[in-house]
C-alpha positions as CSV (number, residue, x, y, z in Angstrom):
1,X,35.6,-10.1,50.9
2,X,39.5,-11.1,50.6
3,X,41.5,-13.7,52.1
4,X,45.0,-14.1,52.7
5,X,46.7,-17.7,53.4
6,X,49.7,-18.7,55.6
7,X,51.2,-20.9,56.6
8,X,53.8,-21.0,58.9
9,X,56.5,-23.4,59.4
10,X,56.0,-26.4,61.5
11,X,52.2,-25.3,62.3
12,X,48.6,-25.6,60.7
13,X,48.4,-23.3,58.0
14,X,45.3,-20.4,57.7
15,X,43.4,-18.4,55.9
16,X,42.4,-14.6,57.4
17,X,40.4,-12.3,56.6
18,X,37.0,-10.0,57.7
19,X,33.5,-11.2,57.3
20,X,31.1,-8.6,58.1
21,X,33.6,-6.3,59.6
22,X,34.4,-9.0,62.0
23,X,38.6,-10.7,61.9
24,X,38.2,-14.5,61.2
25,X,40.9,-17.1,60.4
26,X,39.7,-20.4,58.5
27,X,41.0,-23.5,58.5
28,X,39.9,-24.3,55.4
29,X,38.1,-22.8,52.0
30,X,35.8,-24.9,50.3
31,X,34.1,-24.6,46.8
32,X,30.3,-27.0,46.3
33,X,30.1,-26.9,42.7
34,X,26.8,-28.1,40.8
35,X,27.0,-28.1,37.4
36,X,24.6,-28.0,34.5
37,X,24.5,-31.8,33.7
38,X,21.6,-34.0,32.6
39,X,18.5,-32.3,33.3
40,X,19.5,-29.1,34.6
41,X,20.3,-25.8,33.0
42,X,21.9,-23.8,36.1
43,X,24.5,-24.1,37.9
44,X,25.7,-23.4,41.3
45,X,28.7,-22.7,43.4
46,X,28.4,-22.3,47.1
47,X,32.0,-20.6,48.8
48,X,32.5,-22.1,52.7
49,X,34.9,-21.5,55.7
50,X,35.9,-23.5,58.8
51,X,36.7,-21.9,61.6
52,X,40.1,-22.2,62.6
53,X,39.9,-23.9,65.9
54,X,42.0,-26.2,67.6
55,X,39.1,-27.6,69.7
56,X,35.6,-28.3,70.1
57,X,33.1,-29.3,67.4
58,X,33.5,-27.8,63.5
59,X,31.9,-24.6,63.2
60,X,31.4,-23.1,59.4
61,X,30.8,-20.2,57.5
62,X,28.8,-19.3,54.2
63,X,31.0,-17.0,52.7
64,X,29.8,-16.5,49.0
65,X,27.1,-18.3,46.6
66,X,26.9,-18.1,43.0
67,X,23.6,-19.4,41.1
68,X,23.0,-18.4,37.3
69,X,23.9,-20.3,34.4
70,X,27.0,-21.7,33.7
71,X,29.3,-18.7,32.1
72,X,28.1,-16.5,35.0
73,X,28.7,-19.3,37.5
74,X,32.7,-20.1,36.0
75,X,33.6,-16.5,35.8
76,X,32.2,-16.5,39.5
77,X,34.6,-19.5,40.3
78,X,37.8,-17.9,39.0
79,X,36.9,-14.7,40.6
80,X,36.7,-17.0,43.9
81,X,40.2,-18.6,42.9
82,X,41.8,-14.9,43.3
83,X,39.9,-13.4,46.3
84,X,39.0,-16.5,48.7
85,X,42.3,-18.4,47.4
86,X,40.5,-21.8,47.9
87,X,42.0,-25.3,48.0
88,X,39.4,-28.0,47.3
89,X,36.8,-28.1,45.2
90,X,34.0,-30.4,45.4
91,X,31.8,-32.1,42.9
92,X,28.9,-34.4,43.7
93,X,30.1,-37.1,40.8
94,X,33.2,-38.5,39.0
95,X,31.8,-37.7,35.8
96,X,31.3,-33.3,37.2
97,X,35.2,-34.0,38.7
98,X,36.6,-34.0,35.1
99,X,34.1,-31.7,33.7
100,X,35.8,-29.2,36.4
101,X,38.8,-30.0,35.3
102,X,38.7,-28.1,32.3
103,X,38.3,-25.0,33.8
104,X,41.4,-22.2,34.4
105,X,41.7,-22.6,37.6
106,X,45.1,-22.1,39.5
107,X,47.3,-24.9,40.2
108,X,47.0,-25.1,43.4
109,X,42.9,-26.0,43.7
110,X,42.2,-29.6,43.9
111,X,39.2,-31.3,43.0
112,X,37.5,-34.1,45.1
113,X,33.8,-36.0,44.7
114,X,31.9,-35.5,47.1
115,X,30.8,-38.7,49.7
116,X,28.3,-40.8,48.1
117,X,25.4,-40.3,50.7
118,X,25.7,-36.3,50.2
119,X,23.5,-36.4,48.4
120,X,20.8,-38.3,50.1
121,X,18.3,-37.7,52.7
122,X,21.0,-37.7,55.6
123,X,22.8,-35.1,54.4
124,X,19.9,-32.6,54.0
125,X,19.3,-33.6,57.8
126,X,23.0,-33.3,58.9
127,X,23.1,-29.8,57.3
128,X,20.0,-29.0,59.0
129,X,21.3,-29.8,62.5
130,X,24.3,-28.4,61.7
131,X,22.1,-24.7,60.9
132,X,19.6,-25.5,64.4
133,X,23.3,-26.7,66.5
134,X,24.6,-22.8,65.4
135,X,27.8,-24.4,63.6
136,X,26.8,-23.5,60.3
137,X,26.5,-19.9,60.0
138,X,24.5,-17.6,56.4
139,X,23.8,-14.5,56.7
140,X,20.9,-13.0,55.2
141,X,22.7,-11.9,52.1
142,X,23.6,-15.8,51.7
143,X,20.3,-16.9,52.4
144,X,18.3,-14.5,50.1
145,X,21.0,-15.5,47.0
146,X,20.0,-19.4,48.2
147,X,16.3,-18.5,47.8
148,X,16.9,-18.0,44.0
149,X,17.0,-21.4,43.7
150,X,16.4,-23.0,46.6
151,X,17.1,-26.7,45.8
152,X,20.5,-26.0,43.7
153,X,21.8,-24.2,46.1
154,X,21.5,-26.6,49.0
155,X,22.8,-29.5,46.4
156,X,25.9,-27.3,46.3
157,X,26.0,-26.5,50.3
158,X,25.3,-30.3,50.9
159,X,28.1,-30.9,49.1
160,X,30.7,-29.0,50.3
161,X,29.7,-29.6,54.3
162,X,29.5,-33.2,54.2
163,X,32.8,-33.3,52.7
164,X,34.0,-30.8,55.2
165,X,32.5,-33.1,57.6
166,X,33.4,-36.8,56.1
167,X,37.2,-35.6,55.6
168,X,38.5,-33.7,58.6
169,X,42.4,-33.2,58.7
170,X,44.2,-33.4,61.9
171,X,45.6,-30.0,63.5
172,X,49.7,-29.8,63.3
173,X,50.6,-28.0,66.6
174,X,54.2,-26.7,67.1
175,X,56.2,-29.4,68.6
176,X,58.6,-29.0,71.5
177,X,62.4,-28.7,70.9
178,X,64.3,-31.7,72.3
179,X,66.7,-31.3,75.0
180,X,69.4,-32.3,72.2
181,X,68.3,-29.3,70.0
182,X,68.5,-26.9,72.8
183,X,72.5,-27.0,73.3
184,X,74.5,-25.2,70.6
185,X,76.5,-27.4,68.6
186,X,79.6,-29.2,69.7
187,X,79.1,-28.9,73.7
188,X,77.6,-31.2,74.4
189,X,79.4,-32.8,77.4
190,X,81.1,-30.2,78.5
């Protein structure tokens, strides 16, 4: 899969693109990133979408997971950076955030920690309503690449749908021309 970004003047920009033959346009491309500190020896990058809608309740999409060790799962990120064209990437800890930071990625990508209750118990549950409310969408593909290693991979997911969820920009909708911007210059008062 492929994404393109725009972003046109005065309005919200979008990524486009097909998911299973289907035309979708995101709001936003987000990156959950675990990686291999402490005790573990894997790491993990889940790839997300929000649909781009102006109303009703947020409604995302698993685009692509990564889990393997940590060479496989960086050359997977910067693969990611070129097709998807993300924005944000999310770690679970400050400490991760400048271990990320030492990666090739394009300028553009910003990095962010994730909330601190992510992590916890209420975020397992909110990503588990999320799945039984139909707003969070895998397909099998994404769920049989999760069952590798199932706890890793919903560490990473966590992470990147609470964030989704806990920091939620506002649309920008065109805005109407003025009366004053609709008269050509210099007749006014004629």
């Amino acid at each position: 899969m492929i994404l393109g970004y725009r972003a046109p003047p005065g309005e919200t920009p979008y990524y486009f693109g097909k998911v299973d033959g289907v035309e979708k346009k995101f709001r936003r491309v987000i990156a959950g990133i675990i990686l291999p500190v402490f005790d573990r020896q894997q790491a993990a990058v889940v790839m997300i979408g929000e649909q781009f809608k102006i109303s009703g309740p947020q409604v995302f999409v698993g685009l692509e997971i990564t889990v393997d060790y940590w060479p496989q799962v960086e050359r997977a990120l910067l693969e990611y950076d070129k097709r998807l064209q993300f924005r944000d990437a999310i770690v679970p800890t400050k400490a991760e955030r400048m271990l990320l930071w030492r990666i090739g990625l394009s300028t553009h990508v910003l990095t962010w920690q994730a909330p601190d209750w992510a992590l916890t118990d209420v975020g397992r549950q909110k990503v588990d309503q999320l799945i039984a409310e139909d707003r969070l969408h895998l397909d099998t593909q994404f769920q049989s690449s999760m069952s590798h290693d199932p706890e890793l991979s919903s560490t990473a997911l966590q992470t990147a749908v609470m964030y989704a969820l806990d920091c939620n920009p506002p649309y920008i909708t065109k805005s109407r021309m003025s009366v004053y911007q609709m008269q050509p210059i210099g007749t006014k008062g004629l």
